[in-house]
C-alpha positions in Angstrom: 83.6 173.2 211.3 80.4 173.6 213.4 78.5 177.1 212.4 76.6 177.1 215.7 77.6 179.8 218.5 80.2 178.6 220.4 77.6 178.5 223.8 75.2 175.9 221.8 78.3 173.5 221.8 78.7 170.6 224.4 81.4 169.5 225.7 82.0 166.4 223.8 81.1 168.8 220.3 84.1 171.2 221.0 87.1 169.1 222.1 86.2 167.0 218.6 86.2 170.8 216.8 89.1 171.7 218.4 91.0 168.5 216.8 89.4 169.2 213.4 90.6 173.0 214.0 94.1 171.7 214.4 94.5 169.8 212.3 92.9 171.9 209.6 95.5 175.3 211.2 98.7 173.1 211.2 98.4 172.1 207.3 97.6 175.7 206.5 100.3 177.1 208.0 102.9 174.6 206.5 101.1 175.6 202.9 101.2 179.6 203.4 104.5 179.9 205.3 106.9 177.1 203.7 105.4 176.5 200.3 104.4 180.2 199.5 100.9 178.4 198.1 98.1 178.9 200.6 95.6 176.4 200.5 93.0 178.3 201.9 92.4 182.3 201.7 94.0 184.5 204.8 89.9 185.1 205.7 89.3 181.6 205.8 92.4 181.1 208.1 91.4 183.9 210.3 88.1 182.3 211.1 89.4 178.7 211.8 91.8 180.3 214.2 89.2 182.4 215.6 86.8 179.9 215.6 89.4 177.8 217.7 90.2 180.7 219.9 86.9 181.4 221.4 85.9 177.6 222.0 89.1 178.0 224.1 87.8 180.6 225.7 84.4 178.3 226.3 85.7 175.3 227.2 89.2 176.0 228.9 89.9 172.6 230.1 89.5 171.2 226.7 92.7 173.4 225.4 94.5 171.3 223.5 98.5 170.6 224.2 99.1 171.1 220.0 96.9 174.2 220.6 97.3 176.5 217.1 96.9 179.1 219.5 100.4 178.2 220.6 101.9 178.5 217.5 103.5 180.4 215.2 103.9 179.7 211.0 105.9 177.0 210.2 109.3 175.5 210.3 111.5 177.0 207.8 112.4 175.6 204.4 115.5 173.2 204.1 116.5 174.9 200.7 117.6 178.2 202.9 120.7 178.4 205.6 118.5 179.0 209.0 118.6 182.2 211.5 117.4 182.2 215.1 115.9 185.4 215.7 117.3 187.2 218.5 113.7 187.9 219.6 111.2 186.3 218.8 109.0 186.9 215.9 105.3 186.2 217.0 101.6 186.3 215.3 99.2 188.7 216.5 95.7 187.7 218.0 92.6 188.1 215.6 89.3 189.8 216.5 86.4 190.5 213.9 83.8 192.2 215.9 83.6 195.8 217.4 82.9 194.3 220.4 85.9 191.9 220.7 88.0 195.6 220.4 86.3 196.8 223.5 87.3 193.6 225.4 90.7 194.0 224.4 90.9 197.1 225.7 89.3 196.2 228.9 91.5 193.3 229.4 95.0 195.1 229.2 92.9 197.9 231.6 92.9 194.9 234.1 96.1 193.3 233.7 97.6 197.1 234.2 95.3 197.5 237.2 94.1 201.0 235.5 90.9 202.5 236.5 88.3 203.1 233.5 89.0 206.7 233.4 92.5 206.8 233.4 94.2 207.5 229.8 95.4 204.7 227.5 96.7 205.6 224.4 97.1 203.0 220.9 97.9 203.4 217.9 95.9 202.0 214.6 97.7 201.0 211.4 96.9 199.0 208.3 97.6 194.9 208.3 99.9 194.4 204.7 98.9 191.4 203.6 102.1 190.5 202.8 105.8 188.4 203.5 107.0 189.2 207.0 110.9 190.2 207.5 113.7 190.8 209.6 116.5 193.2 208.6 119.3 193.4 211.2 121.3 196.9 211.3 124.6 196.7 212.7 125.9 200.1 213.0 123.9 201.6 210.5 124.7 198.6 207.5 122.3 195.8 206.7 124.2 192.4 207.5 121.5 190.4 207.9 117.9 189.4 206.2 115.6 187.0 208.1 112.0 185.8 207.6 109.7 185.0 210.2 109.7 180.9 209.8 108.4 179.3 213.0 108.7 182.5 215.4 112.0 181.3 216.4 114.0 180.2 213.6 113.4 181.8 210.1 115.4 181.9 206.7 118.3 183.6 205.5 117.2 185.8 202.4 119.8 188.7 203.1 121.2 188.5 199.2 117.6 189.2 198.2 116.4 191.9 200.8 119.8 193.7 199.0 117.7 194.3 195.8 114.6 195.3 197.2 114.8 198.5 196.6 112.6 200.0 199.7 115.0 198.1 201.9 117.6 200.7 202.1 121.6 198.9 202.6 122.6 202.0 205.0 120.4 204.2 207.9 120.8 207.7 208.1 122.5 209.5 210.7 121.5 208.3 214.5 121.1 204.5 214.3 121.6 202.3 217.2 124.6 199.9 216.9 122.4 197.3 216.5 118.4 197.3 214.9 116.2 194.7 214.2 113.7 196.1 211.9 110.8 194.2 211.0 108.1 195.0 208.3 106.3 193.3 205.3 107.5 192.9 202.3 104.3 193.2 199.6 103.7 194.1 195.8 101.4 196.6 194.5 98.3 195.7 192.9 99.6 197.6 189.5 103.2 195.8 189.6 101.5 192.6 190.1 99.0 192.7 187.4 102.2 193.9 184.9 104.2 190.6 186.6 101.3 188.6 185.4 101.3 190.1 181.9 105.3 189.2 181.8 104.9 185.8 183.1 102.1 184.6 180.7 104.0 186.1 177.9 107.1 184.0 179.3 104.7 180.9 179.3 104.9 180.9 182.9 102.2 180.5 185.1 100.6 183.8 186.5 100.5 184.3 190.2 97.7 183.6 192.3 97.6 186.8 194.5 100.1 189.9 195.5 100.8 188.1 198.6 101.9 184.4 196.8 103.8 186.6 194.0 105.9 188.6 196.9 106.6 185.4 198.7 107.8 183.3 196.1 109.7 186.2 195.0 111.8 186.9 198.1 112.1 183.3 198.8 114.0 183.0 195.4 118.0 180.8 195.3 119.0 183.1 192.8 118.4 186.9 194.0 119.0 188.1 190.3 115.4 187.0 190.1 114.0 188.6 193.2 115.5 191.6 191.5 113.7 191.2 188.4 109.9 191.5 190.8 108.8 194.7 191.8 108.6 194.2 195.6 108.1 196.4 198.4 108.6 197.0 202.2 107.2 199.1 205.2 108.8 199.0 208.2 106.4 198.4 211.4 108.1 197.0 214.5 111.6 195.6 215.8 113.2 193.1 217.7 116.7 193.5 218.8 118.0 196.7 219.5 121.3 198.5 221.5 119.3 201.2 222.5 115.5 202.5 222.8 113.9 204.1 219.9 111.7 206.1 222.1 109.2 205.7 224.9 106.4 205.4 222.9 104.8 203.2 219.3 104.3 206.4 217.9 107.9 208.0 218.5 109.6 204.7 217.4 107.8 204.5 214.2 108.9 208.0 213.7 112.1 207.3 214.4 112.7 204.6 212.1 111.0 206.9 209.4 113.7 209.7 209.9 116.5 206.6 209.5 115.1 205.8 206.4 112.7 202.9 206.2 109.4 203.0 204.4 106.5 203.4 207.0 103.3 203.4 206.5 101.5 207.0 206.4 97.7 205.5 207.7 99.4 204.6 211.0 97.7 207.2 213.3 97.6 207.4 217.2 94.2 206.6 219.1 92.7 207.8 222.2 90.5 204.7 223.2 88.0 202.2 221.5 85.4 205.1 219.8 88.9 206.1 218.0 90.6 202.8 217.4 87.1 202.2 216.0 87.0 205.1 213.9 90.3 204.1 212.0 89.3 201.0 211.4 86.2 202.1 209.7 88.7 204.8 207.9 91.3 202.5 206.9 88.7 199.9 206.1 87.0 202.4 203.5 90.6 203.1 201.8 90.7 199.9 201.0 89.7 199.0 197.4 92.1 202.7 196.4 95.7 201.8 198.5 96.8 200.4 195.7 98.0 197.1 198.0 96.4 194.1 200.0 95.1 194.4 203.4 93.6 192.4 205.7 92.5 194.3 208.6 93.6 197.4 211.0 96.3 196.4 214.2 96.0 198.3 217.4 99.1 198.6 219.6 99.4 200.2 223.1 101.2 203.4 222.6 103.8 203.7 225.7 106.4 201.2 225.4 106.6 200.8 229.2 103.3 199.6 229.2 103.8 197.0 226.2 106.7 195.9 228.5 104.8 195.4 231.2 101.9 193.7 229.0 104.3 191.4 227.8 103.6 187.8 225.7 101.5 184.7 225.8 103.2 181.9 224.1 102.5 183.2 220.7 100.9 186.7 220.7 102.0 189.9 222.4 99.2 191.2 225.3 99.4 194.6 223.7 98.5 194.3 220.6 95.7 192.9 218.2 94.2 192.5 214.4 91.2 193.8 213.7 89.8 191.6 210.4 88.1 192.7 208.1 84.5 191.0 207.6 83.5 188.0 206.1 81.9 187.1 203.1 79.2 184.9 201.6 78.4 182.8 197.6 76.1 180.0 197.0 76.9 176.6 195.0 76.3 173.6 194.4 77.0 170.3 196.6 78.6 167.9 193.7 79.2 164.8 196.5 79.9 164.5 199.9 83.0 162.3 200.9 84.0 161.6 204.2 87.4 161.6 205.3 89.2 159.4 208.1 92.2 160.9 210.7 94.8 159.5 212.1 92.6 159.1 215.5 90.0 157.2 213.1 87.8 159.9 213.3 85.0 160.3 210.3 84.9 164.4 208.8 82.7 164.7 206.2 83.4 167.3 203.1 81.3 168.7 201.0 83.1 168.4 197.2 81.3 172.1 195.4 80.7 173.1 192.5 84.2 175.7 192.6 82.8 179.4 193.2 84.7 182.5 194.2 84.5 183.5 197.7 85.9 187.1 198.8 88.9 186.0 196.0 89.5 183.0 197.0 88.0 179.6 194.6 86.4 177.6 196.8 86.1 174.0 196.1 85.2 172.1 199.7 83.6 172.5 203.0 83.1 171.3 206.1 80.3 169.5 207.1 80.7 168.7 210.6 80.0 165.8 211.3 76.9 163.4 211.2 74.3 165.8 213.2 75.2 168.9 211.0 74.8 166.9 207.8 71.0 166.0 209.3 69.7 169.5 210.2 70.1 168.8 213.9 72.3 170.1 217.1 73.7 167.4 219.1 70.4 167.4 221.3 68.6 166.8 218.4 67.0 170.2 218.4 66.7 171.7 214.7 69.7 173.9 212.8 68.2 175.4 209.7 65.1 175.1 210.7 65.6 171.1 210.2 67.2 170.9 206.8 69.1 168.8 205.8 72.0 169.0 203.4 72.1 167.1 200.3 74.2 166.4 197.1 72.8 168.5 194.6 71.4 171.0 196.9 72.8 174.7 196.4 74.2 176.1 199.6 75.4 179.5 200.9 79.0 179.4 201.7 80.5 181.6 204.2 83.6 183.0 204.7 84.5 184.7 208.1 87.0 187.3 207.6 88.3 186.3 204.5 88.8 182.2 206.1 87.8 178.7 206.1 84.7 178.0 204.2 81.5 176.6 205.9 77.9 175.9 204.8 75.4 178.8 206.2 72.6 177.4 205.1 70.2 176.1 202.0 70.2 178.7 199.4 66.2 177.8 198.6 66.1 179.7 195.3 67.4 176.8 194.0 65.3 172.7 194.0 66.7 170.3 196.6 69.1 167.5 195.7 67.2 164.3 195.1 67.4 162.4 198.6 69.0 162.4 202.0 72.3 161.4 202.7 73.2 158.8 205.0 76.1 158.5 207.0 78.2 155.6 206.9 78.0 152.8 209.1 80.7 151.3 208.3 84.6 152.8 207.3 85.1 153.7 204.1 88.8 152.6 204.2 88.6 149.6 205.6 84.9 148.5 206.1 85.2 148.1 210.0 82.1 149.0 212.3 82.2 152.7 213.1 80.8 153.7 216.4 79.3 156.8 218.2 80.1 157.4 221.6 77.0 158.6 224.2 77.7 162.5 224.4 80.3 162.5 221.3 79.3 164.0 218.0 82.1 162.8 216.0 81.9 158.9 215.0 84.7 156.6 214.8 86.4 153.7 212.9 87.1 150.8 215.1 89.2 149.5 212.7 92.7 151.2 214.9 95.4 149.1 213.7 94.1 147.6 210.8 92.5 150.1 209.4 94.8 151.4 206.2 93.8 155.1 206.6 94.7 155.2 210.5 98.3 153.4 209.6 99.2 155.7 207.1 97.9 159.0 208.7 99.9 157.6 211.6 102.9 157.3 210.0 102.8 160.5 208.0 102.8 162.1 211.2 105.4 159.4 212.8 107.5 160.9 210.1 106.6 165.0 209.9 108.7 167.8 211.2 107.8 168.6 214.2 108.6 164.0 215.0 111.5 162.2 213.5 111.7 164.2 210.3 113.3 161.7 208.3 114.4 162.9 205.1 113.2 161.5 201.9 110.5 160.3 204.2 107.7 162.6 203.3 103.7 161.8 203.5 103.5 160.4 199.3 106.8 157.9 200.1 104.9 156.9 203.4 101.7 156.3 200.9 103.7 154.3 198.4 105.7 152.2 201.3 102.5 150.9 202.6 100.5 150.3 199.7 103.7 147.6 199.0 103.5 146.5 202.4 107.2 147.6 203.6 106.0 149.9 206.2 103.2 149.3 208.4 103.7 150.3 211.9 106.7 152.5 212.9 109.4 149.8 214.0 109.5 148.6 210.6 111.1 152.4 209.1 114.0 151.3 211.2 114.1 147.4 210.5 113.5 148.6 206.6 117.5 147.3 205.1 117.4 144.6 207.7 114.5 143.2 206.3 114.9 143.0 202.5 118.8 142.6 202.7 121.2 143.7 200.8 119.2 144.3 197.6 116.7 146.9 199.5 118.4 150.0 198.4 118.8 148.2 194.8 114.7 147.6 195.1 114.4 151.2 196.5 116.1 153.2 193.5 114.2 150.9 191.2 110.7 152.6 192.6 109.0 155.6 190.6 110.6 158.7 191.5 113.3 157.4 193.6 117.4 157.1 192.0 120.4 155.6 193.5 121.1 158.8 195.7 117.9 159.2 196.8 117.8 156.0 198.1 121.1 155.9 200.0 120.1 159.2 201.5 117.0 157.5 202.8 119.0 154.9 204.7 121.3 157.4 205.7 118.6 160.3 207.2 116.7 156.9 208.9 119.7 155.9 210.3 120.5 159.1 212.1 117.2 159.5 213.7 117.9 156.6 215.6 118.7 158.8 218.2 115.7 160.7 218.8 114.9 163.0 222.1 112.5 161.8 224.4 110.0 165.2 223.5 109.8 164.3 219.8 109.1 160.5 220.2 106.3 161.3 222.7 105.0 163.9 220.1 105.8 161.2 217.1 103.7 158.5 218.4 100.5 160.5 217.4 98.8 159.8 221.2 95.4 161.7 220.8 94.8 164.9 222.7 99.0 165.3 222.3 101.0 167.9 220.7 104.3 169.3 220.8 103.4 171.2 223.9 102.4 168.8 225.7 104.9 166.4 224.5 107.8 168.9 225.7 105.7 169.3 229.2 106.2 165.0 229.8 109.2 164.7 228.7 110.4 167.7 231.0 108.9 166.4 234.3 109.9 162.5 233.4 113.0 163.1 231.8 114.4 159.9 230.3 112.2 157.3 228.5 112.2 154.3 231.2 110.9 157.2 234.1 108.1 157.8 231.8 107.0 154.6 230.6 107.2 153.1 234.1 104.8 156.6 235.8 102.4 155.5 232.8 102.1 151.8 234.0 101.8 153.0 237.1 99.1 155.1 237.0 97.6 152.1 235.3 93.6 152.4 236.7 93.9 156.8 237.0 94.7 156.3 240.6 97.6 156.6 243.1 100.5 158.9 242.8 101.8 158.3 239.4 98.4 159.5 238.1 98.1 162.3 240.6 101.9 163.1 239.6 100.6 163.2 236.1 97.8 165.5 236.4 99.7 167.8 238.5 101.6 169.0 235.7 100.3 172.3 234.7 98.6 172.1 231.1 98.3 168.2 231.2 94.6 168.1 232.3 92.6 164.2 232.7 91.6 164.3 229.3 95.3 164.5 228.2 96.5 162.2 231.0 93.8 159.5 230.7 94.6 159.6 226.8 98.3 159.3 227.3 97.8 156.2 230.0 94.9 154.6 228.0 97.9 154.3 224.6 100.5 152.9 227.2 97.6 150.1 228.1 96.4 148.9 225.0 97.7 146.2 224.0 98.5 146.2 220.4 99.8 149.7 220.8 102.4 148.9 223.6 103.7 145.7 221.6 104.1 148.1 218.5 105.7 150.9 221.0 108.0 148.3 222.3 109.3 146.7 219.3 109.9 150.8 217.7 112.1 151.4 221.2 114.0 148.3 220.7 115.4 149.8 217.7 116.0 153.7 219.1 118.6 155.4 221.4 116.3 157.8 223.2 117.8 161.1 224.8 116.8 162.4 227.9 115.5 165.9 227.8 116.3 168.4 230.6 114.2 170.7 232.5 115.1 174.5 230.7 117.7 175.9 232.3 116.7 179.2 234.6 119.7 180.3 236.0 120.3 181.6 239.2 116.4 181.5 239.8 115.1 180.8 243.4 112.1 179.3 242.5 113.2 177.3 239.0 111.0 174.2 239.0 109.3 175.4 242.3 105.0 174.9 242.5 103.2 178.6 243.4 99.3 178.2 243.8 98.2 182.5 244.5 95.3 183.4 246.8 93.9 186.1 247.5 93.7 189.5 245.9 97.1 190.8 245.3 97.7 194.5 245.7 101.3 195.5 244.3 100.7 193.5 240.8 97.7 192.2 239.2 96.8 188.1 239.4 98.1 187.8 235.5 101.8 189.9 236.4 102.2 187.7 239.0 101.7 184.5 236.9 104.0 185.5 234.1 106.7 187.1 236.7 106.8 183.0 238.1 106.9 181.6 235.0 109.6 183.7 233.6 111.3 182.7 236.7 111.0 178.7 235.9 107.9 178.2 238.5 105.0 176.0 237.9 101.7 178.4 238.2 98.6 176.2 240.0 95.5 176.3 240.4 95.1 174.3 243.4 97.0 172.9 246.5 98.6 169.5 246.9 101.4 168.4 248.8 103.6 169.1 246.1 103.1 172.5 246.0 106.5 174.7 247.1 104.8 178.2 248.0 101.4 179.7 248.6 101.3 183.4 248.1 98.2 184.6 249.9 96.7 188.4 250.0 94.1 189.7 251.6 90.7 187.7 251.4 92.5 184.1 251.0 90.1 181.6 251.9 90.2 177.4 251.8 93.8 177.6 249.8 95.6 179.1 252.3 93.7 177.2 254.8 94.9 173.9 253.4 98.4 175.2 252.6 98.4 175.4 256.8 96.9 171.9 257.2 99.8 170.8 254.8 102.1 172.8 256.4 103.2 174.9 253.2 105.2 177.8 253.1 102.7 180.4 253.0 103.9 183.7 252.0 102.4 187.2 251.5 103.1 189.7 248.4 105.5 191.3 250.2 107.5 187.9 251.0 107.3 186.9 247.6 108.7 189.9 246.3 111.5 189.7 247.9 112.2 186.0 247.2 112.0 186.6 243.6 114.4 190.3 243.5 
């Protein structure tokens, strides 16, 4: 990941970050929130999703569709029955300086259209670097236990939240009929250094961290052992619930207090930035005495009317925010630098360190960029670190932003310099084809595509993960191990897999290292099912650069079935005529995406591969989402003009919630221009077009 300020990157320099960034996220998330075994510390985390977050804000138009700011943890585990969370359980938004606080501030000042000097009242609390949890109440019993999982869908630990003994199995006198609490489940620093004593006199393996131990505690089959660990809970928030708590952050948290739930006593109410400031500073020097982990201070708009009105982005809540704690910095030694293909062929080199402890976390690798970084130089050749370049042997200072992903600062010059420069490939290391730098692009890529071994396989882990066909018993070492034999090498062939060694292929499968005889029939089974495979996850499976999820789901909403979507992708053949304009139109596809998505339909090996893998599938069209009873579901709004009974951003998320597509522009396709005073060339050309123009008052009333 590039060190340099965010305004020192080009264009080309930040979309190729923002694919290393989420790429880099996405694993992370699947290692902290499914495995319970984080992979990199919560700082390092932070600071790749902070880093992502304000090129974002840079470069807008380079937002990617698989965005990790639209996401939240990770699927939940197979090994636990699922729950769908009422409401949804989202991630907060990350800030790290005191300055990042004050925008905050500002910006929920605008989106409530509140003059500077008009009150606004938070509240500050401590972040428990913990488990998150949902316990549902139902009149005044615990019935149900609930991580957080993906957001939506989280797993049922309700026989283990039972023993905790923090979590209390009744309320007191008062509780709705129905309450969601949520909270963090966390362990003590003392309990978990007397865990670790246990376990190594077991001869078990110690826990890495509080956070790992209370995880993989909670997360137990057998809640006789979850019993056994010395976990804890406070209660901070909730989801569902039959009646209000009160009208404001404060009075809620007090009222779930007098029912009985453990909350946290540093949670104190704030007047405005100097105080939100102050308690972070307060909290912040409490830290190394609570007795527990945290990670930084959140700050939550007090009056719940106002967090209504606030409301979400896909992932975070408006109204609310982390404040991080800072980063930190050690210096090592570069043992060897390797460099790394993608899926998209792209080259990431890694520096391989000598392992040193950084803010508690052993660091053994770090990023180095790409080519230019490596050199000493910025993309327009100008000098980083004063022109020096990084070398294995040299000693380097590693740094840490809020306790995150690791990146090389600098030289550390108290130490001599490795013995020579290090030159970049010029050909792959995988497969030894040609790699190529693009004019303007900083990242250099293997031409090899197809044939190149690394590109195949990192194509059909992802052909195979999660959030794609999920095939079972398909996972990323299987993949490995299939195409080192040769029996997988493009997609089409999972499915033509028994057809193609006969009779004998499950017999040749359960013969393999670490496969058996169910294992194998299972394999053909779980393949056999996804057969049938909605048209959002094979877009999404296909690994097309620049798409995610998102973006997937946005195609295969406005195209629908599979033949309406490959035929608008031949059409718009040379990025011209309708089908491309059609394409383009669609909010949060922008011509990076589309020409990315065409380009795949067009090349030639790729189509012949894509055609041969539909041959073999049954693909199901995917519907628009239902919004019932909505007068403008599926309806285009472009807004003009300033708007004077809602701010701009209210009026956005109002449509949306509604079903409406929000634009930024006019077209012919657009349904309704909502124009207030001082509309200029949009409403003008709405006329031309002979658009319903409407004013705020209008739209209003067409929307209740």
């Amino acid at each position: 990941m590039d060190g340099r300020p965010v305004a020192e990157l080009t264009e080309a320099e930040a979309r190729a970050e923002l694919a290393r960034l989420a790429e880099a996220i996405a694993a992370a998330n699947l290692a902290y929130h499914q495995a319970d075994a984080p992979a990199i510390s919560d700082a390092d985390y932070d600071a790749l999703k902070g880093r992502n977050a304000a090129i974002e804000r840079a470069f807008p138009a380079l937002k990617r569709a698989d965005s990790p700011s639209e996401r939240v943890g990770a699927a939940p585990a197979e090994t636990f029955a699922k729950v769908r969370h009422a409401v949804r359980m989202l991630s907060l938004e990350n800030a790290f300086a005191e300055a990042e606080i004050a925008d905050f501030v500002e910006r929920i000042r605008r989106f409530l259209g509140l003059a500077a000097d008009a009150p606004l009242a938070f509240t500050a609390e401590p972040k428990i670097d913990g488990l998150s949890l949902s316990l549902r109440y139902e009149a005044g019993r615990l019935v149900q236990a609930a991580t957080r999982g993906d957001g939506e869908t989280g797993e049922n630990v309700t026989a283990n939240a039972r023993v905790v003994p923090d979590i209390p199995a009744a309320l007191g006198p008062g509780a709705p009929d129905v309450l969601e609490v949520r909270g963090e489940v966390y362990m003590s620093h003392p309990d978990f250094a007397a865990l670790n004593v246990r376990q190594v006199a077991m001869g078990a393996r110690a826990f890495a961290n509080p956070r790992n131990a209370a995880a993989g505690s909670l997360r137990q089959l057998d809640a006789r052992i979850t019993a056994s660990r010395p976990l804890r809970f406070f209660a901070y928030a909730w989801g569902e619930t039959s009646e209000p708590l009160a009208g404001t952050q404060t009075g809620a948290i007090a009222r779930l207090a007098a029912l009985g739930l453990p909350t946290n006593p540093l949670t104190v109410p704030c007047d405005g930035t100097e105080a939100m400031l102050a308690s972070y500073r307060a909290i912040e020097a409490q830290r190394a005495t609570l007795g527990y982990d945290i990670d930084g201070v959140v700050y939550k708009v007090d009056r719940l009317d106002l967090q209504a009105r606030l409301g979400f982005r896909s992932t975070t809540p408006r109204w609310a925010i982390a404040h991080k704690f800072s980063a930190q910095r050690a210096s090592t030694r570069v043992e060897a630098i390797d460099v790394q293909v993608g899926r998209t062929g792209a080259l990431s080199p890694v520096a391989r360190l000598l392992p040193v402890t950084v803010g508690g976390v052993v660091v053994a690798n770090a990023t180095l960029h790409n080519e230019d970084y490596i050199a000493g130089r910025d993309s327009k050749g100008n000098p980083i670190r004063d022109g020096r370049d990084i070398r294995v042997g040299d000693w380097v200072r590693i740094y840490r932003a809020g306790d995150v992903i690791p990146k090389v600062e600098d030289i550390d010059p108290t130490h001599p310099r490795g013995p020579a420069a290090y030159v970049f490939p010029t050909t792959c290391p995988v497969c030894g084809s040609d790699v190529v730098r693009e004019p303007g692009e900083a990242v250099s890529y293997c031409t090899g595509a197809l044939i190149c071994p690394a590109q195949q396989v990192e194509k059909l882990k992802h052909f195979v993960s999660r959030g794609a066909f999920d095939i079972e018993g398909l996972g990323a070492k299987a993949v490995e191990a299939l195409h080192a034999d040769g029996w997988i090498v493009e997609p089409a062939d999972i499915f033509t897999l028994e057809a193609r060694h006969g009779p004998g292929c499950a017999t040749q499968v359960r013969n393999r290292e670490g496969w058996g005889e169910k294992s194998a029939e299972n394999l053909f089974a779980a393949i056999e099912e996804r057969r049938r495979i909605p048209l959002d996850r094979l877009i999404f499976a296909l690994g097309i650069r620049h798409v995610g999820e998102t973006a997937a789901r946005l195609l295969a909403r406005r195209y629908g079935s599979w033949a309406r979507f490959a035929a608008a992708m031949e059409a718009a053949r040379g990025h011209e005529g309708p089908a491309w304009e059609e394409l383009g139109d669609i909010d949060g596809v922008g011509p990076v995406l589309a020409a990315s998505v065409v380009d795949f339909f067009h090349e030639p090996a790729n189509r012949a591969a894509l055609d041969r893998l539909v041959a073999r599938l049954d693909i199901g069209d995917v519907a628009a989402p239902a919004t019932e009873g909505s007068p403008i579901a599926g309806r285009t709004v472009v807004f003009t003009g300033t708007l004077e009974r809602m701010t701009r951003a209210e009026a956005k998320a109002r449509a949306e919630a509604l079903g409406a597509k929000v634009a930024g522009s006019v077209s012919a396709r657009t349904d309704y221009v909502v124009a207030g005073p001082g509309a200029g060339s949009k409403e003008k050309k709405a006329r031309e077009l002979g658009l319903a123009v409407l004013s705020e008052d209008d739209w209003l009333e067409l929307i209740g």
